[in-house]
Biopython code that builds the backbone (N, CA, C, O; Angstrom):
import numpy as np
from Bio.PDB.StructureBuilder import StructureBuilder

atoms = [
    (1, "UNK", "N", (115.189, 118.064, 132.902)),
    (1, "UNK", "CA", (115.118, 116.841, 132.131)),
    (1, "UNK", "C", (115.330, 117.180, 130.653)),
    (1, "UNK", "O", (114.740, 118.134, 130.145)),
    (2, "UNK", "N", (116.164, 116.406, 129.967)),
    (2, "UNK", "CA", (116.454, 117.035, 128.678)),
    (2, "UNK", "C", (115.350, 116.028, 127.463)),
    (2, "UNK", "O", (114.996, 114.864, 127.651)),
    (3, "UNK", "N", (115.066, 116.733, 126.487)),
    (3, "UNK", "CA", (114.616, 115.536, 125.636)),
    (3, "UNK", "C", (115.164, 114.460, 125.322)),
    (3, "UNK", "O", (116.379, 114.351, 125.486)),
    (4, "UNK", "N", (114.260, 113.197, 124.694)),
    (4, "UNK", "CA", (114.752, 112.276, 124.042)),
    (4, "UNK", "C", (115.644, 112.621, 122.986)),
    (4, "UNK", "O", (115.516, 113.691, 122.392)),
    (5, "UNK", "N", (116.755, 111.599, 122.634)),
    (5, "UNK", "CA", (117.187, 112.058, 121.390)),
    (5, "UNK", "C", (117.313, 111.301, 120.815)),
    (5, "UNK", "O", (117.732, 110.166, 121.043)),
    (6, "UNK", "N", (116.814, 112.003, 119.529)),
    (6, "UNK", "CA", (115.904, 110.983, 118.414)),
    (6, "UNK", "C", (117.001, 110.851, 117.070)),
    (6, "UNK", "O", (117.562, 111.911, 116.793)),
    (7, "UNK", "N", (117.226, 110.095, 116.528)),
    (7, "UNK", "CA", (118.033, 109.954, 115.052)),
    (7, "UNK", "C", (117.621, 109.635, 114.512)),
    (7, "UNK", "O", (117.430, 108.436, 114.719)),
    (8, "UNK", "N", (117.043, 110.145, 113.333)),
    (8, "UNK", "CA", (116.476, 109.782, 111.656)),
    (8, "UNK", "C", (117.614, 109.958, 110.515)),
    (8, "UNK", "O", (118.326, 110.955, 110.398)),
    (9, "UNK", "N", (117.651, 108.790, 109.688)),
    (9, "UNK", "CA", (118.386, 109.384, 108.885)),
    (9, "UNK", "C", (117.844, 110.568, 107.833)),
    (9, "UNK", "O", (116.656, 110.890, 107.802)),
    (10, "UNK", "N", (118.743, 111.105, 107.076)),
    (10, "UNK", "CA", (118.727, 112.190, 106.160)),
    (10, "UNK", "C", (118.308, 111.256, 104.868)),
    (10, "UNK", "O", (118.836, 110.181, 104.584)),
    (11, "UNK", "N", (117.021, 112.039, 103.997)),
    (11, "UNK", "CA", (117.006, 111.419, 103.073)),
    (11, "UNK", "C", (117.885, 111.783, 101.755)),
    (11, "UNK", "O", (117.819, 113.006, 101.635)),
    (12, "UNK", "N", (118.694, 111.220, 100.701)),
    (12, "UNK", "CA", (119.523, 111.193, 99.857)),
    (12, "UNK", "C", (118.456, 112.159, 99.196)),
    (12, "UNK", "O", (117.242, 112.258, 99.375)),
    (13, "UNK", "N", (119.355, 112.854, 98.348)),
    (13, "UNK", "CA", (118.780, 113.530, 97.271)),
    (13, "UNK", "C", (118.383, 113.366, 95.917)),
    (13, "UNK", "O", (117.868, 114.190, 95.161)),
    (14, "UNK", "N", (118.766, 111.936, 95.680)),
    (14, "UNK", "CA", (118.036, 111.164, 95.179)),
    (14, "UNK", "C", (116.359, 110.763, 95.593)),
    (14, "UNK", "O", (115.232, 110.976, 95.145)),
    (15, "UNK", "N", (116.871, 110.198, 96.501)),
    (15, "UNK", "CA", (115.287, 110.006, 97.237)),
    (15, "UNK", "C", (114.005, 111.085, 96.817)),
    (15, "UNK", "O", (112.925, 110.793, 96.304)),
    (16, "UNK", "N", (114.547, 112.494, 97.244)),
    (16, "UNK", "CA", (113.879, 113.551, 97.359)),
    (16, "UNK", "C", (113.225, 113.486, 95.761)),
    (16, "UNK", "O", (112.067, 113.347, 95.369)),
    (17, "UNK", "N", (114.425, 113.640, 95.093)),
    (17, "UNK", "CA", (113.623, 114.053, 93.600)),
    (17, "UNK", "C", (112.782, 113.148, 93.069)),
    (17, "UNK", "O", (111.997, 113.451, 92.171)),
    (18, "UNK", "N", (112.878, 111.868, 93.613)),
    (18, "UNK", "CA", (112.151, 110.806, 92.835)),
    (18, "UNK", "C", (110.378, 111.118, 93.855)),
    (18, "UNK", "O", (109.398, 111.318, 93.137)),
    (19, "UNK", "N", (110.195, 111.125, 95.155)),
    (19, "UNK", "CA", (109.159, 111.733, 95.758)),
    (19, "UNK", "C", (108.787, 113.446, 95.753)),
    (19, "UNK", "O", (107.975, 114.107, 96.400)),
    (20, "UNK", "N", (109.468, 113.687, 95.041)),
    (20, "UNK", "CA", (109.189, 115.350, 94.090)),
    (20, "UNK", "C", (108.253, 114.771, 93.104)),
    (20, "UNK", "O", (107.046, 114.584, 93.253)),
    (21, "UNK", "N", (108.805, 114.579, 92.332)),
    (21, "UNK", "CA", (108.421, 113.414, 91.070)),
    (21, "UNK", "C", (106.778, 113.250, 91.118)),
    (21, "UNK", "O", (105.938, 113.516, 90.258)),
    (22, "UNK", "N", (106.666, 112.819, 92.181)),
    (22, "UNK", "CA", (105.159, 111.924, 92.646)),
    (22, "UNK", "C", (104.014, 113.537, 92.744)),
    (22, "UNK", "O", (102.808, 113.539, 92.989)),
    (23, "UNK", "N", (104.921, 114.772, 92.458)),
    (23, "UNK", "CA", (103.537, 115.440, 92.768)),
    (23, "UNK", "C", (102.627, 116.010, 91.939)),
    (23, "UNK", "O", (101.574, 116.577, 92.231)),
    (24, "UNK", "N", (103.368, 115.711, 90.345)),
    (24, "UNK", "CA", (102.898, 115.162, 89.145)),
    (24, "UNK", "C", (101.952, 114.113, 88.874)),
    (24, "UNK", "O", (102.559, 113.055, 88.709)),
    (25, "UNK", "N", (100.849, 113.999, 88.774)),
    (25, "UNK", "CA", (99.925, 113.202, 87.997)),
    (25, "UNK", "C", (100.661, 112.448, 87.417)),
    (25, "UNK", "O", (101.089, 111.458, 88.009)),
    (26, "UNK", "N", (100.957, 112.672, 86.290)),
    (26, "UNK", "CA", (101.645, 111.792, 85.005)),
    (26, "UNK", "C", (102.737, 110.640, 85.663)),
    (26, "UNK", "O", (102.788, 109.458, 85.323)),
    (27, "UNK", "N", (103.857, 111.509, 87.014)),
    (27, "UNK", "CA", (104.518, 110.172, 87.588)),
    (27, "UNK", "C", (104.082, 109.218, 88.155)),
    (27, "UNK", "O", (104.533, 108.073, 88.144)),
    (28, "UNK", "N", (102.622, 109.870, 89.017)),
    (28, "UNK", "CA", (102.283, 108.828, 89.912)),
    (28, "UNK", "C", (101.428, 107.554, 89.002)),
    (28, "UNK", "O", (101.341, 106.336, 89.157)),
    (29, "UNK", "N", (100.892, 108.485, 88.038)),
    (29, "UNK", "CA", (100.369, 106.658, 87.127)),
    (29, "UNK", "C", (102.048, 106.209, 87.008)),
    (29, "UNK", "O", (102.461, 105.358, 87.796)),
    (30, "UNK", "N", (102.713, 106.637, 86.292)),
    (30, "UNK", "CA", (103.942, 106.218, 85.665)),
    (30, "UNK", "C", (104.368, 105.083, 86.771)),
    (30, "UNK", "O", (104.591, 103.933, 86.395)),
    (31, "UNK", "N", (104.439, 105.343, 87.730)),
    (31, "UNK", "CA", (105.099, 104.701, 89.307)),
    (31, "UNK", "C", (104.584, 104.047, 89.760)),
    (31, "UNK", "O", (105.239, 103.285, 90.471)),
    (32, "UNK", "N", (102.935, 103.817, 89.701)),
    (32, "UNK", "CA", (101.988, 103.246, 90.407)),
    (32, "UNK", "C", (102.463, 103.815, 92.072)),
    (32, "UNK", "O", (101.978, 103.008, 92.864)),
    (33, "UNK", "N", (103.035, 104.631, 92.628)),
    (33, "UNK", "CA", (102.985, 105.180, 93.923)),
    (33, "UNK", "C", (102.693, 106.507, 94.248)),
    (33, "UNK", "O", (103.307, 107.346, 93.589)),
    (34, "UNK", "N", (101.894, 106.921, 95.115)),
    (34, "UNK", "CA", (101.524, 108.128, 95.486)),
    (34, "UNK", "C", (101.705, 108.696, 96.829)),
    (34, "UNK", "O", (101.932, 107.996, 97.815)),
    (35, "UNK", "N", (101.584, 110.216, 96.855)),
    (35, "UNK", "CA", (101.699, 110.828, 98.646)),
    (35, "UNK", "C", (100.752, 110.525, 99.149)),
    (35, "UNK", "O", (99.628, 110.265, 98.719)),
    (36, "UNK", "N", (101.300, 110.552, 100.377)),
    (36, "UNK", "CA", (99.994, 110.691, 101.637)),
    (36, "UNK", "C", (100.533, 111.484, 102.227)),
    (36, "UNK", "O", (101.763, 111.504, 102.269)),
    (37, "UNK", "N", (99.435, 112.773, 103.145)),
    (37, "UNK", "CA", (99.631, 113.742, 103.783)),
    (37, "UNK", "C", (98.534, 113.716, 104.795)),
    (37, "UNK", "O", (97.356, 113.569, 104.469)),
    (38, "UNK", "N", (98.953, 113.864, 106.076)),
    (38, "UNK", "CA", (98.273, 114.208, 107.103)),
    (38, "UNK", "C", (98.492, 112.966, 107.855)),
    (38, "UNK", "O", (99.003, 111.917, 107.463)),
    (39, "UNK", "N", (97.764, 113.433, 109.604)),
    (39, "UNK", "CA", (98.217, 112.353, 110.151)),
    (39, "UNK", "C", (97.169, 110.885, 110.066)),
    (39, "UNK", "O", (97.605, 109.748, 110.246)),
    (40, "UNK", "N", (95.816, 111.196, 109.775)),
    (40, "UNK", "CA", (95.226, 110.168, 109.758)),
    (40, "UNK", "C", (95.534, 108.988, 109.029)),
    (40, "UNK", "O", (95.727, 107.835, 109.413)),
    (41, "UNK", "N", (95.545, 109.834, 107.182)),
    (41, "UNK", "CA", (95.990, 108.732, 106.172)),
    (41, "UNK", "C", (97.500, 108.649, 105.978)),
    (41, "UNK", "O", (97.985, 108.365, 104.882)),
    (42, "UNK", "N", (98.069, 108.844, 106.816)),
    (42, "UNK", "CA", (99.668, 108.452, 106.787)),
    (42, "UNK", "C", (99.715, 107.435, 107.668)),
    (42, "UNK", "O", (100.408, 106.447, 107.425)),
    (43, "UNK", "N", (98.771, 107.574, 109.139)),
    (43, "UNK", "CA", (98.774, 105.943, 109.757)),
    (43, "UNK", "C", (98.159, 104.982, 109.286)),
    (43, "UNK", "O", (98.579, 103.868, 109.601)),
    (44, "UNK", "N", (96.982, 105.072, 108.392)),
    (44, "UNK", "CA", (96.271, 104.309, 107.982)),
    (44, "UNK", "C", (97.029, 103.220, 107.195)),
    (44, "UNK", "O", (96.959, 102.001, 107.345)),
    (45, "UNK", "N", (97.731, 103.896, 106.367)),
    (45, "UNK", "CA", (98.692, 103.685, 104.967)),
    (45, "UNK", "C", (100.521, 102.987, 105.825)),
    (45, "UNK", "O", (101.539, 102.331, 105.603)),
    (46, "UNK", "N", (99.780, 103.788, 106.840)),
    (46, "UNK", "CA", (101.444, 102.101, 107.981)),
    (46, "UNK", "C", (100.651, 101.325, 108.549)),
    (46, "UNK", "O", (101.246, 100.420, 109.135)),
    (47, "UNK", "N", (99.553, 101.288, 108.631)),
    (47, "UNK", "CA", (99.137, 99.765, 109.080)),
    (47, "UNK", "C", (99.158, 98.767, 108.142)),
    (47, "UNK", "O", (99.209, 97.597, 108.521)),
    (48, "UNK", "N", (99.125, 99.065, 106.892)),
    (48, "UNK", "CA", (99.349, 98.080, 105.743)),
    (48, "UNK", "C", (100.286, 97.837, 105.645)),
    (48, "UNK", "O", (101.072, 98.750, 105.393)),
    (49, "UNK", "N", (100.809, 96.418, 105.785)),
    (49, "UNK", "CA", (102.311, 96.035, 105.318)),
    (49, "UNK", "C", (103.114, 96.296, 103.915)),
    (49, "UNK", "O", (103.010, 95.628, 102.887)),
    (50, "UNK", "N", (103.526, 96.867, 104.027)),
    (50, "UNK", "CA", (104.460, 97.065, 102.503)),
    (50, "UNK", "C", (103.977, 98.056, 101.411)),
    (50, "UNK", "O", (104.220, 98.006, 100.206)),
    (51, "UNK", "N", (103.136, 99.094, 102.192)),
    (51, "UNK", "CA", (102.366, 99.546, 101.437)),
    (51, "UNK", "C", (103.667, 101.189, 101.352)),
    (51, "UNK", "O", (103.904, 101.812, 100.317)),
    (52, "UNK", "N", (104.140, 101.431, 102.447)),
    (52, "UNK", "CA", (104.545, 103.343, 102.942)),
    (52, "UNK", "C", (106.399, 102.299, 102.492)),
    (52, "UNK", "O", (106.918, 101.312, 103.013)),
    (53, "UNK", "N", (106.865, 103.293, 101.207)),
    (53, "UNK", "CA", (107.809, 103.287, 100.888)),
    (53, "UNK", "C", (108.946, 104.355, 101.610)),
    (53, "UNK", "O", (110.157, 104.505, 101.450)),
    (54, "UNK", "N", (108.222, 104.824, 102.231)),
    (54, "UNK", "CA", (109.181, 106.456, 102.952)),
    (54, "UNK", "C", (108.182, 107.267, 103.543)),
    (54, "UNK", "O", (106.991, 107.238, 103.234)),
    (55, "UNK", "N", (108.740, 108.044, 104.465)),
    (55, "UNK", "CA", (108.347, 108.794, 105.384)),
    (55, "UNK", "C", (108.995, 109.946, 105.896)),
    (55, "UNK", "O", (110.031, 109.963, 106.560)),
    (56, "UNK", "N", (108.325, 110.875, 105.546)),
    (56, "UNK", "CA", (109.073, 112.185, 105.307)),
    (56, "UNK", "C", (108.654, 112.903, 107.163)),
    (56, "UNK", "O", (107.519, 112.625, 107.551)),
    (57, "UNK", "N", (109.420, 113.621, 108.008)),
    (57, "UNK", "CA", (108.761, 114.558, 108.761)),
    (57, "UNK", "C", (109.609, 115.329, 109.211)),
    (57, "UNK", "O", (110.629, 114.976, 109.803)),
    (58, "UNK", "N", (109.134, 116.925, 108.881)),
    (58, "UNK", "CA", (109.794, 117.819, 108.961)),
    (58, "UNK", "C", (110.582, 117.640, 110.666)),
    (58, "UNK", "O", (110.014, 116.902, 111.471)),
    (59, "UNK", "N", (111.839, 118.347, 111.064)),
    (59, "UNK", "CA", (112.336, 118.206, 112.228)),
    (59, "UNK", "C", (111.635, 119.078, 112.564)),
    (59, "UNK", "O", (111.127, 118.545, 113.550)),
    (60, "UNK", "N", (111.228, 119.976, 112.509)),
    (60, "UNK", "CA", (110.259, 120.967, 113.564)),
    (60, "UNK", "C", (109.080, 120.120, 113.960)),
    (60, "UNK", "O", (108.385, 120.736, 114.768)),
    (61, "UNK", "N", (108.487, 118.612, 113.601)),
    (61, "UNK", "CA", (107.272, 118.113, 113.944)),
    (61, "UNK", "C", (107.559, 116.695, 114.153)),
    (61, "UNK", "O", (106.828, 115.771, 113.798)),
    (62, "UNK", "N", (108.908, 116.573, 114.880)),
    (62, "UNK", "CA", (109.459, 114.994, 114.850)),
    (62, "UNK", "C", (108.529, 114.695, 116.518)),
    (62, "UNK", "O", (107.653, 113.850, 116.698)),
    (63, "UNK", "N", (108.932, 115.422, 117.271)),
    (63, "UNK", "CA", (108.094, 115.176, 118.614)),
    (63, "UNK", "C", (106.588, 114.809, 118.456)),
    (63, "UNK", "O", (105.946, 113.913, 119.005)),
    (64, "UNK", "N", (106.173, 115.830, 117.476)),
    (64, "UNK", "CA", (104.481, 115.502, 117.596)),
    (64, "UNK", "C", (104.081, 114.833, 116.826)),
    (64, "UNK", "O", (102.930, 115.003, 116.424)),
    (65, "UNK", "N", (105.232, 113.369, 116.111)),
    (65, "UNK", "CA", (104.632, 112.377, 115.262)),
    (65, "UNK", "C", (105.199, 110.961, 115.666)),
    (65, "UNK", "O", (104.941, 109.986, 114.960)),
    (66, "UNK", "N", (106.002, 110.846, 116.848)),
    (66, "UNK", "CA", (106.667, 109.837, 117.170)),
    (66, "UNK", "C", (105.721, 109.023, 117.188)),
    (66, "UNK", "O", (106.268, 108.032, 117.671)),
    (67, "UNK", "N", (104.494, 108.702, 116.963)),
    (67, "UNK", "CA", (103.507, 107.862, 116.844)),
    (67, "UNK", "C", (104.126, 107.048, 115.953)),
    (67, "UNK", "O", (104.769, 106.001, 116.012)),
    (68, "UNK", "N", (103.497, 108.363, 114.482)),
    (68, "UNK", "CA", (103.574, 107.395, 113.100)),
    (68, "UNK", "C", (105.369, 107.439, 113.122)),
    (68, "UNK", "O", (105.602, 107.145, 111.950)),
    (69, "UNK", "N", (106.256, 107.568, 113.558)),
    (69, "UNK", "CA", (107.453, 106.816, 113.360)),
    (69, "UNK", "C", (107.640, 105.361, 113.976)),
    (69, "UNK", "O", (108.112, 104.381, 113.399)),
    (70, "UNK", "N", (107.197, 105.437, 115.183)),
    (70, "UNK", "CA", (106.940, 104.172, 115.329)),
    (70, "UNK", "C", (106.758, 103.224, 114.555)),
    (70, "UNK", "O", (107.450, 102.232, 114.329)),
    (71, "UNK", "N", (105.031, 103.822, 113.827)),
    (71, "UNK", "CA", (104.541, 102.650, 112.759)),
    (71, "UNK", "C", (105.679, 102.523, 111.766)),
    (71, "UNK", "O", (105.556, 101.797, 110.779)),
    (72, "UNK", "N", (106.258, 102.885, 111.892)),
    (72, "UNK", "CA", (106.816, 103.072, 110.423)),
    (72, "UNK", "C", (108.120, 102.323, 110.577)),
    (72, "UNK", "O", (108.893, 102.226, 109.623)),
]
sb = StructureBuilder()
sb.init_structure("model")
sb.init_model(0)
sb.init_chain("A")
sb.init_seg("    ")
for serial, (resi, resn, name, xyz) in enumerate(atoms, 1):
    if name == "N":
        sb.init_residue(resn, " ", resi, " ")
    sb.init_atom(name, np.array(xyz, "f"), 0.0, 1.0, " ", f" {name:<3s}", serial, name[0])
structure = sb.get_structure()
């Protein structure tokens, strides 16, 4: 049986630097937006509507988060 196969897009590199950005203090007041890491407060933070601007997950850990892609 082969795996599912899953397609995410690639995030622009734009994208990246602007959530680089965020791991600065100074941007995240600047932005009013911040990270979330881990799996609890990353679902927590998709049950709120309009709250998770992006969603990062490494391909080595796409299987063991199809949860929070879902939410997302």
């Amino acid at each position: 049986m082969s795996p599912e196969r899953i397609e995410l897009d690639e995030p622009s590199q734009a994208v990246l630097r602007e959530a680089r950005k965020l791991l600065r203090s100074k941007e995240r007041k600047d932005a009013g937006e911040f990270l979330v890491e881990g799996r609890q407060a990353v679902r927590e933070a998709l049950k709120a509507p309009g709250v998770v601007k992006w969603l990062f997950v490494r391909w080595a850990s796409v299987h063991d988060n199809l949860d929070l892609i879902d939410l997302a």
